[in-house]
N, C-alpha and C positions, 0 to 999 in steps of 0.2 A: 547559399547566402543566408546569414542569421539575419531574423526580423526582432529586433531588439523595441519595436514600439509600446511594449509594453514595462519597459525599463523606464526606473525612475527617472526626471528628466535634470540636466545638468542644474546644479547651484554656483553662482558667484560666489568669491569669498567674503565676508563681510569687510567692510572698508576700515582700518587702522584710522586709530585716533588722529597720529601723527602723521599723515598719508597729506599725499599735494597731487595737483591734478597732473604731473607726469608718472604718477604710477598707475595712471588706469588708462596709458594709451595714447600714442596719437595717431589719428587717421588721415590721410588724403583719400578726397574725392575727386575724382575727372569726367567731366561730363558738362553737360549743356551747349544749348543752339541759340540764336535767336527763335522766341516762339517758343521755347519750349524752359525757359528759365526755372517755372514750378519746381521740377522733375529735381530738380537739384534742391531746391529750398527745402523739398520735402525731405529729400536723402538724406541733407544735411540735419534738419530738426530731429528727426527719426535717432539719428547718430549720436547724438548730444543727448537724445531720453533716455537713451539705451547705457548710458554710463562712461561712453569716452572721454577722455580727459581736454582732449584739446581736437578742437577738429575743425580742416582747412578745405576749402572748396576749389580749386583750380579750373575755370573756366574761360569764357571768350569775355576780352575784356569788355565788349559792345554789351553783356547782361551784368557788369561786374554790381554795379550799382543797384538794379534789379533785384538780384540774388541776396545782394547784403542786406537791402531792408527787411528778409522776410524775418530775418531774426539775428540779433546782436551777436550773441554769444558762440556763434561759428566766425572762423573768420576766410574772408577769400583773396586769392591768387589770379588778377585777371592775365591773362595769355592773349597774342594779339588773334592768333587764329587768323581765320579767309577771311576775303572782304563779305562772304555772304552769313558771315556770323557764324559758322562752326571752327572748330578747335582743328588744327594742320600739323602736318607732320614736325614742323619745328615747334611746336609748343613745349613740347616735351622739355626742349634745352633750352628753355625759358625758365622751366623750374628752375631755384636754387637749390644746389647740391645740397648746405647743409639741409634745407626742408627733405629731401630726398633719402638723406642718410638719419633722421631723425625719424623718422617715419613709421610706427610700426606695420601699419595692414594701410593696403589702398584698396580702393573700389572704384569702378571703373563700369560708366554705360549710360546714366538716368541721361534723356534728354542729349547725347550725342551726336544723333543723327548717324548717317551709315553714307558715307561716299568715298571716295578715293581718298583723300587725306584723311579723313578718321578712321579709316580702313587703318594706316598705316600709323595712327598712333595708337590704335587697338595691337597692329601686330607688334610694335615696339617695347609698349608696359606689359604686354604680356609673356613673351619671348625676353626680358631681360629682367625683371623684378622680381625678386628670392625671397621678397616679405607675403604675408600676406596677404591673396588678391580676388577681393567678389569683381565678379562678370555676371552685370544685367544689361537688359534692355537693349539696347543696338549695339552695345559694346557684344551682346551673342553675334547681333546681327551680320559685326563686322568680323567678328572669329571666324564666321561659317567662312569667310573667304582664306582663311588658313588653317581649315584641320590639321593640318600636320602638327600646328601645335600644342594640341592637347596631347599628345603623345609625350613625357616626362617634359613639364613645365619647371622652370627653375625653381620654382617654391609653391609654397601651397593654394588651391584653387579654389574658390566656391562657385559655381556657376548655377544661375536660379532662374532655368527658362520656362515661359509658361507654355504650353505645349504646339503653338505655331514656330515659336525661338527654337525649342527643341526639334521639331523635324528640320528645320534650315540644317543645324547644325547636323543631326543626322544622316541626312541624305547628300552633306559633305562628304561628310567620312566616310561613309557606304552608301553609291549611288542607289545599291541593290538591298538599302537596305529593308526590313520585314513590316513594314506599316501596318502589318497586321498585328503589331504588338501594342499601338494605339493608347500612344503616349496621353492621348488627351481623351481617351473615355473611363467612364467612372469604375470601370474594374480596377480595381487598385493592384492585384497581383498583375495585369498586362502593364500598366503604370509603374509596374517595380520591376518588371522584367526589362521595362527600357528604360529605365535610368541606369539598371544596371550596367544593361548595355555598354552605355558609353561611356560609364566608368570604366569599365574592363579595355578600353583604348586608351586609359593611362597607367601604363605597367609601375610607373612607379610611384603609385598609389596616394599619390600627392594631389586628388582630384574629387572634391562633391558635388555629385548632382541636387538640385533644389528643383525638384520640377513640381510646380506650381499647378494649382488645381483644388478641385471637391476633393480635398484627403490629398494634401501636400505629402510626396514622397521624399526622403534623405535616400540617398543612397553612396555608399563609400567601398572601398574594396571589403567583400564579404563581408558588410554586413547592409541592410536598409529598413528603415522604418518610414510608419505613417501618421501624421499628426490628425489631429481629432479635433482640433478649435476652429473657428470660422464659418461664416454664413455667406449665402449669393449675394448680400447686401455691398459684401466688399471685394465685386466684379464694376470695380468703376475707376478711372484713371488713377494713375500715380500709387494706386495700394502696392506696387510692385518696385516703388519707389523706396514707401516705406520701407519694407520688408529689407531692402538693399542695406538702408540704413542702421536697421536693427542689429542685421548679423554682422554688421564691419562694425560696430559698437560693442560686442559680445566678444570677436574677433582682438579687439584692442587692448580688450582688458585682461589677455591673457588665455581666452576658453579654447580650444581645438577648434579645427572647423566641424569636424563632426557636432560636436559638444555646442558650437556657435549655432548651426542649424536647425539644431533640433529644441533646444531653448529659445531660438528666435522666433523657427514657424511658429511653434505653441503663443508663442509673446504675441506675437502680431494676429493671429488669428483671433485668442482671448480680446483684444483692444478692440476688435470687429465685432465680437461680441458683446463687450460691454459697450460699445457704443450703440449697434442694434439694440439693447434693452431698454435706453431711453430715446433715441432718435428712428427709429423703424430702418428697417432694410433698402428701403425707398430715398431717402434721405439722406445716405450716408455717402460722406464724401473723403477722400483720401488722411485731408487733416484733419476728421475727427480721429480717426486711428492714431493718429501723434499726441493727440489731448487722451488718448486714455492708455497710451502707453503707464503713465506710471504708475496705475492702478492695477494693469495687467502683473505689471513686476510685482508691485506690491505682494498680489494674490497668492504667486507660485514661490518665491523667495522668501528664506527666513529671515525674522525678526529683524531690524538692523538691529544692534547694540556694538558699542566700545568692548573689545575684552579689557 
């Protein structure tokens, strides 16, 4: 397996004079609980810094109002969901087709919850959608209840566990599997030895690992890298949100998943740091990282100009 980490990192293409906001993407997002409505506002905001052109939130309609005020400029999809406020297996055929077919990349997990019916609309977007699809947060939770399907997924996957998500899933797929590869200590080759891993249980290579950590690993069929940006500061809720939203906004506008990942870790790590330089490690909280998203872009990205 090539370690490409010290390859230059993907560039956006600069944005056309005459360019409108459906040529850079539209995203759906699915997720949120009562209780847990943030997790979505955060995705969302994250999605929109990152350069998506139009991006829609589909949740329980009990947080619809909640979710919307965090910010204008997404817009959302309330589902009726269970009476206990998570999203059920008929939500799904509540979306409108045309939103469905217009759709480029979805993401799928902030603030879900994990029970029998989100089980089952985890296995339904995941087993039928051919676009673009990150899987965080309990949307893993709910996968681990169908390993089989990570095995040739209709279309391309991004999946970003942090390494309790990744053994769930793991010890799915292989009761027996090697814990001594130890997804979650700071050896980065044992860390890339297991994401590798459970790449290598999608033959047909349609599959990235994002396993999250001190030294965020990519890993895709034969090849993986490790990103360098980030501090402990941003081990506090919802950074895992962001991050969600980063790479379905990279995702939208055309990048690879590979290509989406690895521009994202570094993006969202960078905003951790520059938010660490003037807020302390101590202080930092999920939405400072969305406020300095655009300076992260700024950093790593050329010049904007018109050609």
């Amino acid at each position: 397996m090539k370690d490409l980490s010290n390859k230059p990192l993907p560039k956006l293409p600069h944005r056309l004079v005459d360019s409108h906001k459906g040529n850079y993407g539209r995203a759906l997002l699915v997720g949120g609980s009562v209780g847990m409505a943030g997790a979505m506002g955060l995705a969302g905001k994250s999605t929109l810094r990152s350069g998506a052109g139009l991006v829609t939130l589909a949740i329980p309609e009990r947080i619809q109002q909640v979710v919307a005020g965090f910010d204008p400029c997404y817009m959302t999809l309330g589902l009726v969901g269970s009476d206990d406020g998570f999203l059920g297996p008929i939500s799904l055929l509540e979306i409108p087709e045309e939103v469905l077919k217009k759709t480029d990349v979805f993401a799928l997990g902030p603030g879900l919850g994990c029970n029998e019916e989100t089980r089952r609309v985890v296995e339904q977007l995941y087993r039928t959608i051919a676009s673009p699809l990150v899987v965080d947060a309990d949307g893993l939770n709910c996968l681990a209840h169908y390993p089989e399907l990570l095995a040739n997924p209709p279309g391309p996957r991004v999946l970003t566990p942090h390494p309790g998500e990744f053994l769930r899933l793991a010890l799915a797929v292989d009761p027996d599997w090697d814990t001594a590869l130890e997804a979650g200590s700071g050896d980065v080759h044992h860390r890339s030895r297991a994401a590798a891993w459970l790449v290598s249980h999608d033959p047909s290579g349609q599959t990235t690992i994002v396993l999250k950590g001190a030294g965020t690993v990519i890993a895709q069929t034969n090849q993986v890298a490790t990103n360098g940006t980030g501090n402990p500061g941003m081990a506090t809720g919802g950074s895992g949100d962001v991050l969600t939203g980063v790479i379905t906004g990279l995702l939208a506008q055309g990048l690879s998943p590979w290509e989406a990942a690895r521009l994202g870790t570094h993006v969202h790590g960078l905003a951790g740091d520059l938010a660490t330089n003037q807020l302390g490690q101590i202080s930092l909280v999920a939405s400072d990282l969305v406020e300095f998203l655009p300076v992260a872009f700024q950093s790593c990205q050329p010049r904007e100009e018109n050609p």
